[in-house]
C-alpha positions in Angstrom: 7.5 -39.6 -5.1 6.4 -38.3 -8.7 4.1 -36.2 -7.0 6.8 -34.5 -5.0 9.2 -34.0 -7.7 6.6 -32.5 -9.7 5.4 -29.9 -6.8 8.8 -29.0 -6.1 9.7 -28.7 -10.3 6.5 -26.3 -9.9 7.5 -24.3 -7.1 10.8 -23.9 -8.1 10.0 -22.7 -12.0 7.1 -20.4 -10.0 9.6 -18.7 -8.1 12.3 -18.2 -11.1 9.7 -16.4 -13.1 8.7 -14.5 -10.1 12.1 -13.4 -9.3 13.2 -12.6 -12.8 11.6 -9.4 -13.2 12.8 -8.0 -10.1 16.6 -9.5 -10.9 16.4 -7.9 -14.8 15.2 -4.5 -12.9 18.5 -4.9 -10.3 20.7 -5.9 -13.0 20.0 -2.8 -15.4 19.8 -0.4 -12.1 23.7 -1.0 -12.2 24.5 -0.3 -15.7 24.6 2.3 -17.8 22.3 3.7 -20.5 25.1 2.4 -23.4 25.7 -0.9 -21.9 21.8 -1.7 -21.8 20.6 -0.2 -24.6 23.5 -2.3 -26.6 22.5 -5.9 -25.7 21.2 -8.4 -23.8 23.6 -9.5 -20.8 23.3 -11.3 -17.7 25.2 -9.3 -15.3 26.9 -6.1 -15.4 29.9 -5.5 -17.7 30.7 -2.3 -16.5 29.2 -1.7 -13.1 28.5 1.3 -11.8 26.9 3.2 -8.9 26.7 6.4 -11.0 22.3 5.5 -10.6 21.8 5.4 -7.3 24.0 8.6 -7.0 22.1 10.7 -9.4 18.8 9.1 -6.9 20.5 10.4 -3.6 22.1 13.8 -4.6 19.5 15.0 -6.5 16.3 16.3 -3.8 14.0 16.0 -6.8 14.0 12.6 -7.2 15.1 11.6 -3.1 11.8 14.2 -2.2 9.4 11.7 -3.4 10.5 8.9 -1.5 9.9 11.4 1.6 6.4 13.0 0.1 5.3 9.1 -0.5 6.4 7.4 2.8 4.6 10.8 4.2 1.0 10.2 2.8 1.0 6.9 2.7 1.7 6.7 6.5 -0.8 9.6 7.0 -3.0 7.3 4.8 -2.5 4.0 7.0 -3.0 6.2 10.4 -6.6 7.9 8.5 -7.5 4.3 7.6 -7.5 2.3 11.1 -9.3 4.9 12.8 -11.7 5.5 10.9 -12.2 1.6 10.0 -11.9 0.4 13.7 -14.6 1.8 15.1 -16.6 1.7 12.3 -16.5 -2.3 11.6 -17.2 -2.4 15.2 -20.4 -1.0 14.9 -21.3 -3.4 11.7 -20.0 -6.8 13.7 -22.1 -5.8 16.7 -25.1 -3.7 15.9 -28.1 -3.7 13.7 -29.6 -0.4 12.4 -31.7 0.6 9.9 -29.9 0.6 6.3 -27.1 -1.0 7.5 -26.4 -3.7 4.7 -26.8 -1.1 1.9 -24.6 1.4 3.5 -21.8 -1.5 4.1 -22.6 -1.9 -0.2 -22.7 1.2 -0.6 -19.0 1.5 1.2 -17.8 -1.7 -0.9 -19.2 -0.2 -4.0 -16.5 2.9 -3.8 -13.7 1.0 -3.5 -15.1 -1.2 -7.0 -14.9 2.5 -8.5 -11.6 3.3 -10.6 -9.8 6.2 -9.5 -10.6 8.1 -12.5 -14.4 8.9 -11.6 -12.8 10.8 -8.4 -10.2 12.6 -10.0 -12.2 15.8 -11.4 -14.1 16.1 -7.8 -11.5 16.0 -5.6 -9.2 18.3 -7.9 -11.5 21.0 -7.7 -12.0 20.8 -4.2 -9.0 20.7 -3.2 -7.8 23.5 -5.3 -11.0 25.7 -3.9 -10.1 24.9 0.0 -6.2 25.1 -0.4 -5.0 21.2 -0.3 -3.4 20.9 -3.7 -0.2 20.1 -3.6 -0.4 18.8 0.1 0.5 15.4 1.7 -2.6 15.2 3.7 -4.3 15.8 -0.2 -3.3 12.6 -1.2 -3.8 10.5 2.3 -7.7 11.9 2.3 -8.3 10.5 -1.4 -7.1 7.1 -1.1 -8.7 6.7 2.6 -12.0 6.9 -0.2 -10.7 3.6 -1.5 -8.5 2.2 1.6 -11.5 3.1 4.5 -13.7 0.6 2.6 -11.4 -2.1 2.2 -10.3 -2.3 5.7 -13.7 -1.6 7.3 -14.6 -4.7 5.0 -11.6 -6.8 6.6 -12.0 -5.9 10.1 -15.3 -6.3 9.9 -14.9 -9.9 9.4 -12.6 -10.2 11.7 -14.4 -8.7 14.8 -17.7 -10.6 13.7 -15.7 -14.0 14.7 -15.1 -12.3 18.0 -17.9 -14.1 20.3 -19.9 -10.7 21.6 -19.3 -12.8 25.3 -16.0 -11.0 26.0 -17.7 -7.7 25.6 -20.3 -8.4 27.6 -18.0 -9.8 30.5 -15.4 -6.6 29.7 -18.4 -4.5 31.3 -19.4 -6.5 33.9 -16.1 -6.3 35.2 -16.1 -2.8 35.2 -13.9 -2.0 31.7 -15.1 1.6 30.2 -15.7 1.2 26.5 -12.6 2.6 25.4 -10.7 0.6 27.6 -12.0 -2.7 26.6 -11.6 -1.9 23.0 -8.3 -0.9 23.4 -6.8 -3.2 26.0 -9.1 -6.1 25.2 -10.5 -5.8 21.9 -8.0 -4.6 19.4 -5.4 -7.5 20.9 -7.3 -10.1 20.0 -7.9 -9.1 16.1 -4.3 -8.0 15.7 -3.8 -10.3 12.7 -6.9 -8.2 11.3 -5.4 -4.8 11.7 -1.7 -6.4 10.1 -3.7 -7.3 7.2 -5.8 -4.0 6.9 -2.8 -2.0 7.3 -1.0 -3.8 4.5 -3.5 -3.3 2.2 -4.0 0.2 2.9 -0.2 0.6 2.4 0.0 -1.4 -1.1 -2.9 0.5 -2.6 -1.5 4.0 -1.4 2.1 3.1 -2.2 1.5 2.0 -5.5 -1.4 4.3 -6.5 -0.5 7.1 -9.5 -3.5 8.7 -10.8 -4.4 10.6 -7.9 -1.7 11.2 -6.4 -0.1 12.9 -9.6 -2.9 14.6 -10.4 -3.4 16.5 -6.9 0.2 17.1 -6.5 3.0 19.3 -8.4 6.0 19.9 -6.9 5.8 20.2 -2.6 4.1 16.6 -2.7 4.5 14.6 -5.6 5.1 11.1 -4.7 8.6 9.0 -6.7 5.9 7.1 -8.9 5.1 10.9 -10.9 8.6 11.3 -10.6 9.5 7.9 -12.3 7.4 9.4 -15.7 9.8 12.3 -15.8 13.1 10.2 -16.7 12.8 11.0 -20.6 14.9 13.8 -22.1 16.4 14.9 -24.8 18.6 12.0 -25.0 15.7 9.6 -24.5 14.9 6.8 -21.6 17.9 7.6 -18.6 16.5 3.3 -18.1 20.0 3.0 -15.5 18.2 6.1 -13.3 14.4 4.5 -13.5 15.9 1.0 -13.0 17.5 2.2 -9.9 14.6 4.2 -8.8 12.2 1.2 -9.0 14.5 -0.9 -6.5 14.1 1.2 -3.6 10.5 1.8 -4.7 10.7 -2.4 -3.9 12.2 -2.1 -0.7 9.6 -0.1 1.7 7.1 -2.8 0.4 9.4 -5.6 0.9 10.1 -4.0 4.4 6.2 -3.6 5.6 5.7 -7.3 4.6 8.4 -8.7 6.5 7.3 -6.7 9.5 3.6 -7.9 9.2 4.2 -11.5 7.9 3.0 -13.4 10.8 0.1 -11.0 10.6 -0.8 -11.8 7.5 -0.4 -15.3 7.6 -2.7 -15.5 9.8 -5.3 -13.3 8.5 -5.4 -15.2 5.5 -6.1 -18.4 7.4 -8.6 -16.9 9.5 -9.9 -13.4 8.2 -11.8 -12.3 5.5 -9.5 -12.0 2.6 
């Protein structure tokens, strides 16, 4: 019974402190600047809307949420196909080379943005992708491709190579076993590499400020511009970063089963 009390006192303190943050960030989103640079209070005094307004008429700060949702579901799309196929060939085959190149792919994802930046800046300036969507989905599949190749990977190696081997005696073509068969059966897998590839690209800043200006740039560049002459607008970044919350909040509700099993069964 103490036992019990106590994991329950646990989880409940664990999930105040977890919510707070994201309560404090809703509470200022609906006041403004004078009311919470003046004190501390627990709710709103003088609510107000007048945030999320200045968030949904002005097309330099409702653009990024567009240009972000676009790479990052360009980025997702990049990332299973690419990491399908090739974590089908690690599960199944052996080739020369083959455990340092999966390294190898590990090792780029252990990289910090950073060391990428100057490269892909410069080509992307010489070939004509600055500035683009498609800019930004190419550089994180350098990070996301790994990661999910990694995942799947695991997944598909649990996968007894019997049901490919009966797929073709019965007469399945390659690319209809894998489709119709194979990519069923390690769903969970592709939930879970799909939300990864969707938290890294959705919260990633360095690259995807740095490779776009204006056309492309994603709300977290936009988020750095809030200071002016009159300092901090917090009301307008407060708001801003609860609908930054929300697509997250969103892709994990859709995937949850997904990744509740992955968790219990995949590599992660």
């Amino acid at each position: 019974m103490n036992y019990s009390r106590s994991k329950g006192i646990g989880m409940t303190l664990f999930i105040v402190l977890l919510l707070t943050p994201i309560y404090w960030l809703l509470n200022m989103s609906f006041k403004t600047n004078q009311e919470i640079l003046g004190g501390l209070t627990l709710w709103p005094q003088e609510f107000t809307l007048a945030n999320y307004a200045v968030i949904f008429s002005d097309s330099s700060w409702y653009s990024g949420y567009i240009n972000s949702m676009i790479y990052v579901s360009m980025n997702m799309t990049i990332t299973l196909l690419v990491a399908l196929p090739a974590a089908y060939a690690f599960s199944r085959y052996k080739f020369v080379g083959d455990k340092h190149l999966f390294f190898w792919l590990l090792s780029n994802r252990m990289a910090p943005p950073a060391v990428f930046l100057l490269p892909f800046f410069q080509l992307y300036s010489s070939v004509g992708l600055f500035d683009t969507h498609i800019a930004v989905a190419l550089a994180h599949c350098l990070f996301n491709v790994p990661l999910a190749v990694w995942i799947l990977e695991g997944f598909m190696s649990g996968v007894p190579r019997e049901y490919d081997e009966m797929a073709y005696i019965d007469g399945y073509s390659f690319p209809k076993f894998f489709v119709k068969i194979f990519l069923p059966m390690i769903r969970s897998g592709i939930g879970v590499a799909a939300f990864f590839a969707f938290m890294f690209s959705w919260v990633e800043l360095l690259l995807a400020r740095t490779l776009t200006s204006v056309d492309a740039q994603p709300i977290a560049a936009i988020m750095t511009r809030t200071v002016g002459a009159s300092g901090i607008d917090w009301g307008v970044l407060a708001a801003a970063g609860v609908l930054t919350i929300i697509p997250g909040v969103l892709v994990v509700w859709f995937v949850r089963n997904h990744i509740a099993k992955g968790f219990a069964l995949g590599r992660v």
